[in-house]
N, C-alpha and C positions, 0 to 999 in steps of 0.2 A: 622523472621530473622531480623540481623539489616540491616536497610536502608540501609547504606552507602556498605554494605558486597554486595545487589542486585543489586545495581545503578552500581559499579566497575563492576561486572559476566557483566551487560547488556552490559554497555559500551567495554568491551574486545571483549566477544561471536559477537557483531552485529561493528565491528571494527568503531566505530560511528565517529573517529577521523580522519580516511581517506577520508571520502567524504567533499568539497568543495559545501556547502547546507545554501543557505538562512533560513534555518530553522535552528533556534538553538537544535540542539539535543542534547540528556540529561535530568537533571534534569532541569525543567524548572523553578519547583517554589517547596522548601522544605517543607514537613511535618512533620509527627511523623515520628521520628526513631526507632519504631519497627512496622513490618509488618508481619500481620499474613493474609489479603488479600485484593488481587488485582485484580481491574477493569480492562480491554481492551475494548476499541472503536476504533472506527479511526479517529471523529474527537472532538476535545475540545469545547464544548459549555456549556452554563448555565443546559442545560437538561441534559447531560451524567453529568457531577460535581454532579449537584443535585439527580441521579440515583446512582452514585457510592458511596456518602457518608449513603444516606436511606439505603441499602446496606450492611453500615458497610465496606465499601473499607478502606485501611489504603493509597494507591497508584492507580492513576490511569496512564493505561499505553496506549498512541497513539499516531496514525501517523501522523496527523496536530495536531500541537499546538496550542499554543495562542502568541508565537514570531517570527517574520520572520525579522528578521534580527533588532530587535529592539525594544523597544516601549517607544514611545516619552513622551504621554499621557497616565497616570492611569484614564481615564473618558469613559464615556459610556459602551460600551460591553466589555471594558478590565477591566473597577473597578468592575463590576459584575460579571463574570468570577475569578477574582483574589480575591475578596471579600470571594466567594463562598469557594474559597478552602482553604485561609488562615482560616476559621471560622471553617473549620470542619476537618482542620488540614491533607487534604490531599496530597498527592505527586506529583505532576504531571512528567511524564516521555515519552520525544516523542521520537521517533526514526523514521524519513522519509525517506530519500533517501538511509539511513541503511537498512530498513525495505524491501523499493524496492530492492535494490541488494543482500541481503543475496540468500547463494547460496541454503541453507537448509530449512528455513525460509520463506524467500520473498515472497512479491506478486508477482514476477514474473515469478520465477522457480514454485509458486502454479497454477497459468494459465497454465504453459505446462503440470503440473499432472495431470489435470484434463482433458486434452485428452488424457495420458495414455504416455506423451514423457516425456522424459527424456535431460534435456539442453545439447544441443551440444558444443557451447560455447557463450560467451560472445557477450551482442548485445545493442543498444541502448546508444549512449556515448552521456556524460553529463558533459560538463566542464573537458573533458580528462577524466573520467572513465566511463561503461557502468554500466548500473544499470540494464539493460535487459539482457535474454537469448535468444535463441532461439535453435526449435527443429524438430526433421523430422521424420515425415511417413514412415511407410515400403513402404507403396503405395501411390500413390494420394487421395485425401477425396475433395468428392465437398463440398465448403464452407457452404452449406445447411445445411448437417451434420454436418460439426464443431460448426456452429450458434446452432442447435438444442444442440449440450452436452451441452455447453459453459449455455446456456440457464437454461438447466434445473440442471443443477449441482451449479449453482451460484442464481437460482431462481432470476431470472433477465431479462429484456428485450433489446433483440438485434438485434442492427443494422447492415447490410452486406451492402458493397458498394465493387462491381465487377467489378472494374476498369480495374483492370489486371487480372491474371490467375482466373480462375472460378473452376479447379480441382487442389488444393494447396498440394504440397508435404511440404516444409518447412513453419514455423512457426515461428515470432519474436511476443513475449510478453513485454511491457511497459503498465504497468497499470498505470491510474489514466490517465494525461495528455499527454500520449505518442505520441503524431504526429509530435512529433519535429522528428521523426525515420523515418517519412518515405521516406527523401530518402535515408536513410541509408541503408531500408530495400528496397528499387527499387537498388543502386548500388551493395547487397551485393547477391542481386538474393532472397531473402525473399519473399516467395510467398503471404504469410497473415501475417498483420500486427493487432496483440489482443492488445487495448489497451481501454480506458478509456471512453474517450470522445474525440467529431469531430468539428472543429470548420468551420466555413464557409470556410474562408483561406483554412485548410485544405483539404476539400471538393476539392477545385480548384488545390491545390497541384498533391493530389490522381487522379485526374483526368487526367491530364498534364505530370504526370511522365509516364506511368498510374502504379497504385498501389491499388491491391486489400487490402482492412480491414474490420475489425469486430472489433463494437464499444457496449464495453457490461456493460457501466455503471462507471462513476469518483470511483464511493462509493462500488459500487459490487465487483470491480475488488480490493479494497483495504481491503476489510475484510478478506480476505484471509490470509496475513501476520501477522497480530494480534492475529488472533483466531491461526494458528499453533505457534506465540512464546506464548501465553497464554497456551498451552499443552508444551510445554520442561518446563514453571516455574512450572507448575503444577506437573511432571512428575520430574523434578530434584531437589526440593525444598521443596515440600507438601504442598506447601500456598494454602490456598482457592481461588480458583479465576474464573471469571464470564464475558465473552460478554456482553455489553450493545449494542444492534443494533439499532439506529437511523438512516434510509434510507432518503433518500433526493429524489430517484426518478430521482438521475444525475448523 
């Protein structure tokens, strides 16, 4: 299909113009305008570029880019990155804080499917819009359990910090860097907070409000979004299209 016909679908479906997001979302950097298939990662580095055009990608589609709010300097890891793709003529197309909040999509509503909930409403604000959900248990579930699905359903390693409740009925999801929520999620009564990574600060946050979390990975928790919008283009478009998984271990 042509480029510019997917790049418009992406940008409506993932409403990319709403969120206020240091990451320039969209097309980042132009390629071929026709695409018969497309790459998903999550994040932009010389290795995904160089897997997605061996490949035969005509577009590669993720959730960190290669601009955050600018780039001063085409040297070092940006002319190599930028090198890479203008040479072999591919697209680049991120969609971040889009990616988090989609309500069908996202990584976030994908962290409460995978313990079987379904988003109750809106959770996690971000420069005046939330990008998180959150969701509730018929019954209580000690956080043990939640760690073990969360765990083996994302084949990931997870951390629990039992701060507060230890048997959690409700659940706030922010993946990737979400501890800016938590005390959103201590005033809103959010019993576990799923998100990404823990930073020391937060550590002492969590502690101090107290506020129980499960920390299951920046990069685990973000492939999530990618791979379910890589099945609707797949599923409403017939393009070829393929994961490249590059784990970090963070």
């Amino acid at each position: 299909m042509n480029r510019d016909e997917l790049v418009a679908f992406l940008g409506g479906y993932l409403n990319v113009s709403a969120y206020p997001d240091k990451s320039s979302n969209g097309l980042q950097v132009e390629g071929k305008e026709e695409i018969e298939r497309v790459a998903f990662a999550v994040d932009t580095t010389l290795r995904t570029i160089e897997r997605a055009a061996k490949a035969g990608a005509d577009m590669l589609i993720v959730h960190h880019g290669m601009i955050w709010g600018g780039l001063n300097y085409i040297t070092g890891v940006h002319y190599k990155r930028l090198k890479a793709l203008i040479e072999n003529g591919l697209n680049l197309y991120v969609a971040h804080l889009p990616l988090d909040a989609h309500p069908e999509v996202g990584n976030n509503v994908g962290l409460l499917k995978l313990l079987g909930l379904e988003p109750k409403g809106p959770f996690g604000e971000y420069r005046g819009l939330s990008i998180g959900f959150y969701g509730e248990f018929e019954e209580s579930q000690p956080i043990e359990k939640v760690a073990q699905i969360i765990a083996e359903k994302l084949d990931t390693t997870v951390k629990t910090y039992e701060f507060g409740k230890r048997e959690v009925r409700t659940v706030g999801a922010v993946s990737g860097a979400g501890a800016f929520a938590l005390e959103e999620a201590h005033r809103k009564g959010i019993d576990l907070l799923i998100t990404g990574e823990f930073t020391h600060a937060d550590y002492l946050t969590a502690v101090d409000l107290p506020q129980s979390v499960l920390v299951a990975g920046h990069y685990k928790t973000e492939t999530l979004g990618v791979k379910a919008l890589m099945e609707l283009i797949r599923e409403r478009f017939g393009l070829g299209v393929f994961f490249i998984d590059e784990p970090t271990g963070l």
